[in-house]
NULONU-482506 format. One line per 10 residues: their letters; for each residue z, y, x of C-alpha. Coordinates in steps of 0.5 Angstrom, whole numbers, plus 500, padded with zeros to 3 digits. Layout:
REM residues N
a = Z/Y/X; ...
REM end
This chain:
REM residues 511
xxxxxxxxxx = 825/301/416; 821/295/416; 818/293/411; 813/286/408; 809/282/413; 813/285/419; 816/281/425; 821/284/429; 822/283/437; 826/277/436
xxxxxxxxxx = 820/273/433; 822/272/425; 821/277/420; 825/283/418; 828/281/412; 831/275/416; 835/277/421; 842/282/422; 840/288/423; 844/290/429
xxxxxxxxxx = 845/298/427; 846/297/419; 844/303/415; 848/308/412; 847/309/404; 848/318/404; 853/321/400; 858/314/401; 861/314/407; 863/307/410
xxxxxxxxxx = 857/304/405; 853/300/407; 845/299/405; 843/291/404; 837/286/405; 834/284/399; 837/276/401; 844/279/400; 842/283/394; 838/276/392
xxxxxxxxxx = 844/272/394; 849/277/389; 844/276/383; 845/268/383; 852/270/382; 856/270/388; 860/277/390; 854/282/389; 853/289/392; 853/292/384
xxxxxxxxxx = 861/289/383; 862/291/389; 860/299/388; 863/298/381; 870/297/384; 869/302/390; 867/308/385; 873/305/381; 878/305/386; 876/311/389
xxxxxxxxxx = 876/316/383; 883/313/382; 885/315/389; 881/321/390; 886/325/386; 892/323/388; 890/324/395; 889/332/392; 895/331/389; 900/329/397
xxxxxxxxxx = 895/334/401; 898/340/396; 905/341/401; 913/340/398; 909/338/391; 911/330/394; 918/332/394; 918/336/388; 914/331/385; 920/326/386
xxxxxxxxxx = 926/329/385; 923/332/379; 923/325/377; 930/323/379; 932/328/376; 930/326/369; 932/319/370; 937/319/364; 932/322/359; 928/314/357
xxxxxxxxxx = 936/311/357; 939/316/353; 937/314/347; 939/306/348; 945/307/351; 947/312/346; 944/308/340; 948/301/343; 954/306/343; 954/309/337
xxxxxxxxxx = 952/303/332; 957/299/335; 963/305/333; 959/304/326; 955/299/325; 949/304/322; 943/305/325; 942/312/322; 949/315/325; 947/313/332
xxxxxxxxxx = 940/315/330; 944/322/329; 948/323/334; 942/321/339; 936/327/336; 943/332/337; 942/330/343; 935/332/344; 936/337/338; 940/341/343
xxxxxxxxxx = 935/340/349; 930/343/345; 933/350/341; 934/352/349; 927/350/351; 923/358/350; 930/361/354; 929/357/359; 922/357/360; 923/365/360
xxxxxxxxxx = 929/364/365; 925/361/369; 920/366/369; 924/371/371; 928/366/379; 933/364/380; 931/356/378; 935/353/383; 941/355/380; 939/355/374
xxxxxxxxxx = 938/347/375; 945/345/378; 949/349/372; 946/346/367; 946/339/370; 954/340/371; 956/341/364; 950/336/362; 954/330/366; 961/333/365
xxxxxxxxxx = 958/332/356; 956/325/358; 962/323/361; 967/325/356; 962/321/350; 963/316/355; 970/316/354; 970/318/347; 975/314/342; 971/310/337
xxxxxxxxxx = 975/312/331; 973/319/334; 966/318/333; 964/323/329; 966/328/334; 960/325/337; 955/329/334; 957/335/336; 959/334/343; 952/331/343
xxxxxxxxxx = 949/338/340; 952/342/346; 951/337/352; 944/338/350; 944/344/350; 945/343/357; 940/339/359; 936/339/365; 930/343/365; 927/339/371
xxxxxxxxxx = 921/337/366; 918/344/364; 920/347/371; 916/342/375; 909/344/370; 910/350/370; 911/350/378; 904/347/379; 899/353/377; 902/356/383
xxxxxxxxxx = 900/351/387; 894/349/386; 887/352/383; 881/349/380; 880/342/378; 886/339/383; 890/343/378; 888/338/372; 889/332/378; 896/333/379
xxxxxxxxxx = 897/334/371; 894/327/370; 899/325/376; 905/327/374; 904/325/366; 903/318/370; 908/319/376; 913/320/369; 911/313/366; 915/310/372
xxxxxxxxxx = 921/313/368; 920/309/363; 919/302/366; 925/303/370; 930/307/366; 930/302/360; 931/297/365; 937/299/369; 940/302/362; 939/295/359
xxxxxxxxxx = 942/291/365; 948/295/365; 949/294/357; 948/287/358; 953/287/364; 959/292/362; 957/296/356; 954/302/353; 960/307/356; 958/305/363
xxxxxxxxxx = 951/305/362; 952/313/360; 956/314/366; 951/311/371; 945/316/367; 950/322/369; 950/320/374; 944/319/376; 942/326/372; 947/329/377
xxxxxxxxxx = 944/327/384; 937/328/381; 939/336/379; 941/337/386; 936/334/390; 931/337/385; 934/344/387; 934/343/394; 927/342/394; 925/348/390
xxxxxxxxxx = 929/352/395; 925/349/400; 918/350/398; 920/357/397; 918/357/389; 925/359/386; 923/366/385; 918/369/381; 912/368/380; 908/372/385
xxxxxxxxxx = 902/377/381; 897/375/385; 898/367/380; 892/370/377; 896/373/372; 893/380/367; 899/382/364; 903/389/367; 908/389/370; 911/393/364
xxxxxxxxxx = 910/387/361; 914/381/365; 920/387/364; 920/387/357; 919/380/355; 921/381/347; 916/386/346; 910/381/348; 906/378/343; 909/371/341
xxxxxxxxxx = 905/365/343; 906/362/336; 901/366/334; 896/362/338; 893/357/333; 891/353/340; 897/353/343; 901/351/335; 895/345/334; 898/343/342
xxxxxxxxxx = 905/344/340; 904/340/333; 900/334/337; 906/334/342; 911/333/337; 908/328/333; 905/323/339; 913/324/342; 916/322/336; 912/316/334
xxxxxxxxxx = 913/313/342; 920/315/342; 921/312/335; 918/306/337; 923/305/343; 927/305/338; 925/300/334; 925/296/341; 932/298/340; 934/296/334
xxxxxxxxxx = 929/288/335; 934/286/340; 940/288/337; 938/284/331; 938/278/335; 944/279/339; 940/280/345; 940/287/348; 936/284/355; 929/283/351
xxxxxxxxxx = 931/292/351; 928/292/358; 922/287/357; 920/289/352; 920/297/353; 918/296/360; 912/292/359; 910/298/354; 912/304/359; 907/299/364
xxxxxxxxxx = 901/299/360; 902/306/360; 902/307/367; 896/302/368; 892/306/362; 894/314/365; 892/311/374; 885/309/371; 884/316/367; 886/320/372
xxxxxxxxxx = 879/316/376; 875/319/371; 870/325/373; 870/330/367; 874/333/362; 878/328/357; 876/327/351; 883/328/347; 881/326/340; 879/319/343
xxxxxxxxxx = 885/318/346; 889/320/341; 887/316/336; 886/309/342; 894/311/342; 895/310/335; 890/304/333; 894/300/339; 901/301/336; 898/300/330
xxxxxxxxxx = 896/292/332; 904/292/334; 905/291/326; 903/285/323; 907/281/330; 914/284/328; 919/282/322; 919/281/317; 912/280/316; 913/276/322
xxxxxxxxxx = 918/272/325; 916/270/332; 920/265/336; 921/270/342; 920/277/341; 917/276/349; 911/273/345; 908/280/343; 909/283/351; 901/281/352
xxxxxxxxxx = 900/286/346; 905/291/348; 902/292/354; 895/293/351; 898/298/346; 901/303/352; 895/303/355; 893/310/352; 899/313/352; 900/317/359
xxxxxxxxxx = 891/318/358; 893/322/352; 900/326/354; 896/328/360; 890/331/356; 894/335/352; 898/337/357; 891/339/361; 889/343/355; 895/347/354
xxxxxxxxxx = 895/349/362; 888/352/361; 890/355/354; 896/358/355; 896/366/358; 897/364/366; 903/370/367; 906/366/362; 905/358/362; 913/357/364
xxxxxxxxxx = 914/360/357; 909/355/354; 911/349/357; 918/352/355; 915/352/348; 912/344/350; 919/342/352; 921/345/345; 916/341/341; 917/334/345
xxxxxxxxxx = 925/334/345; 924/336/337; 920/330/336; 924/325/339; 931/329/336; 927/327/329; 925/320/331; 933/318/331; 935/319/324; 928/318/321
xxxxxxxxxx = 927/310/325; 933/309/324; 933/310/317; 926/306/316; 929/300/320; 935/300/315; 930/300/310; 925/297/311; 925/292/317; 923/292/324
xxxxxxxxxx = 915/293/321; 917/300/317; 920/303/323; 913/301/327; 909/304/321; 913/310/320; 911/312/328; 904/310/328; 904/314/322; 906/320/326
xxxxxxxxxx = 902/319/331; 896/318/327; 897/325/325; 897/328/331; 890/324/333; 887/328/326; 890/335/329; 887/333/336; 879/334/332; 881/342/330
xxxxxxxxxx = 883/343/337; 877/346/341; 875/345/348; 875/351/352; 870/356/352; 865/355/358; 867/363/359; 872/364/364; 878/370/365; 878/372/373
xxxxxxxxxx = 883/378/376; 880/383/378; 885/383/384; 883/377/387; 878/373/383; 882/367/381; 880/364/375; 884/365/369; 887/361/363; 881/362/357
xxxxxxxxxx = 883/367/352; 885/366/345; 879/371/343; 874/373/347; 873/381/345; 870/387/349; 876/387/355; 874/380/357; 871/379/364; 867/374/365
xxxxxxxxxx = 864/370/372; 862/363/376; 868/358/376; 871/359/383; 870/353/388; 873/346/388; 878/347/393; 886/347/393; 889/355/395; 896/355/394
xxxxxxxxxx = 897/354/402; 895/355/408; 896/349/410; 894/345/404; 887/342/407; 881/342/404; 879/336/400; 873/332/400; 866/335/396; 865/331/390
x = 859/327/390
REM end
């Protein structure tokens, strides 16, 4: 490289001319290294090559993991109709409340029937996990669909002087919820190793905020346009079309049996025979602290979308729903693509507790401490508040994944699905009731409260130990132990790269 006080052929010095072969920068293909006049330039305030480098690294971060995520075969397709298939879950809850309220008039009712619902989901979350367990997941899927579209539709067509015979029915539909949540997160252990498995965990905690934004919005409309009963009609609907491409998928990627030995399981065979004398994982004071946090966080977020709920039906103005609450859900979206870029492990106490101080900004704006001319004047704020949802969801999922037994992570997410569907069925009545109590802003207290309290328990929760489990069969990194004891092996993380086919390709080193 040329340097001061040295001309070039073409008679000017160096710094001058365009070099006809720029240079390189190593370690960042497609980088390209800058004159002194171009770096000068960007000092003076036009688009400098810091911006730039800040950005690229930003946009590559992000990129980087969800390339990890595509390159992993049949987890596109699992991914999506995973997705469809729980497209009713987010419009449940307002088709439901709009419903109800209308046969009775109160909040606390349809709160009611709506955590039967999710009540239901959540007694049969270990069950099915330990089903899941043992294969048969793709017809495990279609049952419970049909009956779950079978009770949708009879709530539909339900009498309102017959209400209270919804609780009930809510209860047993629930029971038959589709499992397609804790199906596709347990499934992704065996499709992946190392840090891409953390990648594709971020990514699906994301991929599920799109649920969010477009759930609220189709459910909304058809409210607004036909009525609550079609609008449960359509999520049936949808629910069953999803189920049936969700178990289509898994019977094409192979994945409907048993997980094979060599997941990185420890447990005998004796052990996968006789699941009731295993040890219970409530008895893992990890694995509580996570289950606790997941219930809590759950019915915070789920209690303000019932609040949401329950603002717009006051004004008589149920399209504010899809506003409002998909404004919310975008923020999430936003905050969890930005995280999953970020190198390292999360920090979940900071998260948790970013979570709470933006719904707690919610307050102040919201009556009958405020009486805005518009609800569509707190979107700005909304927006902000959600950025730190899908960023917390996504660690705690990461760290259940690391701490849970790996022969039994269908189970633990089982147990994480029970947890999370308590927390919305207590997020019902207990909404309801603050918001009949004390107005739009109690119902936001009450839920920030909760989550508040999840943040506090996130500081209790330790961060795995640098020590790792390996079989002794195939070497594969297993979960960490709940204690480390004298039968603990111990050995050097495994290398970055994806294992769970033979197709998947390798991904690009980490700079």
């Amino acid at each position: 490289m040329p340097h001061l006080g040295v001309r070039t052929r073409e008679g000017g010095p160096a710094w001058e001319r365009k070099s006809s072969r720029p240079l390189r920068l190593p370690g960042r293909p497609g980088a390209i290294a800058t004159s002194p006049g171009a770096a000068e330039e960007g000092a003076n305030g036009s688009l400098g090559p810091s911006r730039t480098t800040w950005a690229d690294r930003i946009i590559e971060g992000v990129l980087a993991n969800y390339r990890r995520l595509f390159a992993v075969p049949h987890v596109m397709s699992l991914l999506v109709w995973s997705l469809t298939a729980r497209f009713y879950t987010p419009g449940l809850m307002i088709a439901v409340t709009f419903l109800v309220q209308g046969w009775t008039g109160s909040y606390t009712l349809a709160g009611l029937v709506a955590g039967a619902f999710t009540l239901g989901m959540a007694l049969v979350g270990p069950l099915r996990g330990r089903m899941a367990d043992r294969g048969g997941v793709d017809r495990l899927i279609l049952v419970c669909a049909v009956v779950f579209t079978v009770g949708l539709s009879v709530l539909a067509l339900l009498p309102a002087s017959l209400w209270w015979l919804s609780i009930p029915l809510a209860l047993g539909t629930g029971l038959f919820g589709t499992p397609a949540n804790q199906i596709v997160r347990a499934l992704w252990p065996r499709l992946t190793r190392g840090p891409e498995r953390q990648a594709i965990y971020a990514a699906e905690a994301t991929t599920q905020e799109l649920l969010f934004v477009f759930s609220p919005i189709l459910t909304a409309a058809v409210v607004a346009m036909a009525g609550p009963r079609y609008a449960l009609l359509m999520l049936a609907i949808l629910g069953l079309s999803g189920a049936v491409g969700f178990a289509w998928a898994l019977r094409r990627a192979g994945v409907t049996g048993p997980a094979p030995d060599e997941e990185g399981t420890a447990a005998p065979v004796s052990d996968r025979a006789r699941p009731g004398r295993r040890r219970s994982l409530l008895r893992s004071p990890a694995l509580c602290l996570i289950f606790a946090m997941c219930l809590l966080i759950v019915c915070g977020v789920m209690g303000t979308d019932l609040v949401i709920v329950a603002w717009a039906n006051e004004l008589n103005a149920p399209q504010y729903v899809m506003v409002l609450a998909s404004v919310w859900a975008l923020g999430s979206l936003v905050g969890g693509a930005i995280a999953g870029g970020r190198k390292g492990t999360p920090r979940l106490p900071l998260r948790a507790f970013a979570a709470a101080l933006g719904m707690a900004a919610l307050i102040p704006f919201m009556p009958p401490i405020t009486h805005l001319p518009t609800p569509l004047l707190i979107t700005p704020l909304l927006f902000v508040s959600g950025l730190a949802l899908a960023p917390t969801l996504a660690a705690v999922m990461g760290r259940l994944g690391e701490t849970a037994p790996a022969h039994r992570r269908a189970e633990a997410f089982g147990w994480l699905a029970t947890a999370m569907s308590t927390g919305g069925a207590i997020a019902g009545p207990l909404t309801g009731a603050l918001v009949d109590t004390h107005g739009i802003a109690g119902g936001t207290l009450g839920a920030v409260c909760l989550v508040t309290v999840a943040a506090v328990f996130s500081l209790f929760l330790r961060r795995p130990t640098a020590t790792v489990e390996t079989s002794p069969a195939t070497g594969d990194r297993l979960s960490p132990p709940d204690r480390v004891g004298p039968g603990t092996t111990t050995a050097e993380p495994p290398p970055a790269e994806p294992t769970g086919t033979t197709e998947c390709p390798r991904p690009p080193s980490a700079p």
